[in-house]
C-alpha positions in Angstrom: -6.7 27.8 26.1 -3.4 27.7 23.8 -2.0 24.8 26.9 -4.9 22.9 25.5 -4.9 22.6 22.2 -1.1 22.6 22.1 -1.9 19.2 24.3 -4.6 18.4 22.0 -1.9 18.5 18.7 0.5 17.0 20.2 -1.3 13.9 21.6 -2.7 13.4 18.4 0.8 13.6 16.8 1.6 10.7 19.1 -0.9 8.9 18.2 -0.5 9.2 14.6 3.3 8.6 14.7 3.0 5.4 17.0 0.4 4.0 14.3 3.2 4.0 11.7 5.8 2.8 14.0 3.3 -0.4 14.4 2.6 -0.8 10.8 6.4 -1.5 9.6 4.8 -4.7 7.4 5.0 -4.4 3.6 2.6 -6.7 1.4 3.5 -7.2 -2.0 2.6 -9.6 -5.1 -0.3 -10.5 -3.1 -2.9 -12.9 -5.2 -5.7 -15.2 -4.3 -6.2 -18.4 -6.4 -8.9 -18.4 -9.0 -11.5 -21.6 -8.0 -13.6 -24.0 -10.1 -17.6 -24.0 -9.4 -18.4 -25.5 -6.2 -14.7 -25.2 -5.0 -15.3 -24.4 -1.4 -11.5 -23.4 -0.3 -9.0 -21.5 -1.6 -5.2 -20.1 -0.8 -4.1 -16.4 -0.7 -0.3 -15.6 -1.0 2.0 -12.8 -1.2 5.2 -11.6 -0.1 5.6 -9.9 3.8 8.3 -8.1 4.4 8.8 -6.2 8.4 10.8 -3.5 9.3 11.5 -4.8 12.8 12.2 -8.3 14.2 10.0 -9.9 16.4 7.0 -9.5 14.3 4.5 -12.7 13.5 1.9 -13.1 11.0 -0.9 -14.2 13.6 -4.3 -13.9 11.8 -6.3 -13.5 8.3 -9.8 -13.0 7.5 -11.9 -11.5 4.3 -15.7 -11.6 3.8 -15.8 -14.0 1.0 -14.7 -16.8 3.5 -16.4 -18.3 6.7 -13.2 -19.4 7.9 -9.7 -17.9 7.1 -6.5 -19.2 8.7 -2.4 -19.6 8.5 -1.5 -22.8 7.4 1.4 -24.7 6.0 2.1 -27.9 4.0 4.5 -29.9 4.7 5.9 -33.3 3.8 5.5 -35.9 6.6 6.7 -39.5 5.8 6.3 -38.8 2.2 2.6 -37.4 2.8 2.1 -33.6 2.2 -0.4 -32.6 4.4 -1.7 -29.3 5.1 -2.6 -27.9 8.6 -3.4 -24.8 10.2 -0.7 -23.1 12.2 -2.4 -21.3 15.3 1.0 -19.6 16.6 1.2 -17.6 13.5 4.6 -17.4 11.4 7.5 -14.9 12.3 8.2 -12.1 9.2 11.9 -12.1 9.4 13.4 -8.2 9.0 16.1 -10.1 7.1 14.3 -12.5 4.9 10.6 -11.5 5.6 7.9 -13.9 4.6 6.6 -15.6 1.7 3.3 -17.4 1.4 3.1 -19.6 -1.6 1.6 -22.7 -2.8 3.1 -25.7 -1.5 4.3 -23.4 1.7 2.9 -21.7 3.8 -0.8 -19.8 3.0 -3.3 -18.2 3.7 -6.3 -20.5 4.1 -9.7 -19.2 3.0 -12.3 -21.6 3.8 -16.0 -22.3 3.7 -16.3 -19.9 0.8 -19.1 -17.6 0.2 -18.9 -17.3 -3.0 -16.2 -18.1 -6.2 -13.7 -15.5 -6.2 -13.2 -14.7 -10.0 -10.2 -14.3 -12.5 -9.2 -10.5 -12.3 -11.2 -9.2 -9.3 -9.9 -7.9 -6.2 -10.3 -9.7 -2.9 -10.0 -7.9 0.5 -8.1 -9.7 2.8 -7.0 -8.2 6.6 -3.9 -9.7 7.9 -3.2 -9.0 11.6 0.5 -8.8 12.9 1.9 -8.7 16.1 5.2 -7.3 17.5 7.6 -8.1 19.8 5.4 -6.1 22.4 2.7 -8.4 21.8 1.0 -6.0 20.3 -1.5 -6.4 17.4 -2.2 -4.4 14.4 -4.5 -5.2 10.6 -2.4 -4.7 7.5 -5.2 -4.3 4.4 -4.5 -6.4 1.8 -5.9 -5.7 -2.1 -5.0 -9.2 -3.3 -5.8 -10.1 -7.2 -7.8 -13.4 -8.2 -5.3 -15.2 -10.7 -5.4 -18.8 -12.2 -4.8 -22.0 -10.9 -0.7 -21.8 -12.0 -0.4 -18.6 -10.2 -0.6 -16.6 -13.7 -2.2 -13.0 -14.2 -6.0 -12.8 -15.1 -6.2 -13.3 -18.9 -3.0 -13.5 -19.0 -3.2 -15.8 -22.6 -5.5 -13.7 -23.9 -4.9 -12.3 -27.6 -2.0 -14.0 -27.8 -1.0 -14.6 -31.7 0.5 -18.3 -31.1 1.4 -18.5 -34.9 5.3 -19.3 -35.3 5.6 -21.4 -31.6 6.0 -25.2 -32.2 3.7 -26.7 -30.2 4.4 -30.3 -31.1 3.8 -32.4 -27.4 1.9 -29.7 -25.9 -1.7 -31.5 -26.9 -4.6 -28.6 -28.3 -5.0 -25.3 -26.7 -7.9 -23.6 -26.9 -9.5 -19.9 -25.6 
């Protein structure tokens, strides 16, 4: 009986040791962009970091979206155009990975609903490795405004003493 459950502990300290060998990816700064009534798309970015080469961002999804996908932009005979890479996108050890607008994204599409300043949108991001094989990194990314900007970020802000001569009329 002690044979057993000494097999038992150790194939479940296996186990649990090879799941954080296959989760070397670190999100950070991740944030979804805040939409405007009847928006039906949106981006999600963040900054991916990997503890091992050979790793590829390969898939997205999140419940608020019908469709979720990698995508770039790219200029193309002075045209920026966006488009949805299939292949994924390699996360560097060295230099890792960052989505941003005007780069590469996530694309959430087909939206269920407007994601709102301040909330908290789940987004699962699934990596492979060099073995080809596949793992989901959870994602807790913040809704922010248009510029990128924290929720509320303006708010109770005393703007008395800033010249704002040019700027036009601000208003809360």
């Amino acid at each position: 009986m002690k044979k057993v459950i000494q097999s038992v502990v150790l194939s479940v300290a296996v186990a649990a040791v090879s799941n954080l060998v296959m989760a070397q990816e670190a999100v950070s700064d991740a944030w979804v962009r805040a939409t405007v009534a009847n928006q039906k798309a949106t981006g999600m970015f963040a900054n991916i970091s990997s503890a091992q080469d050979g790793t590829r961002l390969v898939a997205a999804r999140t419940d608020i979206a019908g469709v979720t996908q990698i995508h770039e932009m790219a200029m193309e005979e002075g045209i920026m155009r966006m488009r949805e890479v299939p292949a994924g996108l390699p996360v560097s050890k060295a230099q890792g990975l960052a989505l941003k607008p005007g780069g590469y994204h996530v694309m959430m599409m087909d939206l269920k609903r407007s994601p709102k300043l301040g909330e908290v949108v789940n987004v699962t991001l699934t990596f492979e490795n060099a073995q080809g094989k596949r793992h989901d990194v959870q994602v807790a990314a913040e809704v922010r405004a248009l510029n990128g900007s924290t929720a509320g970020a303006m708010k109770g802000h005393d703007m008395k003493g800033h010249d704002m001569k040019g700027h036009g009329e601000m208003s809360h």
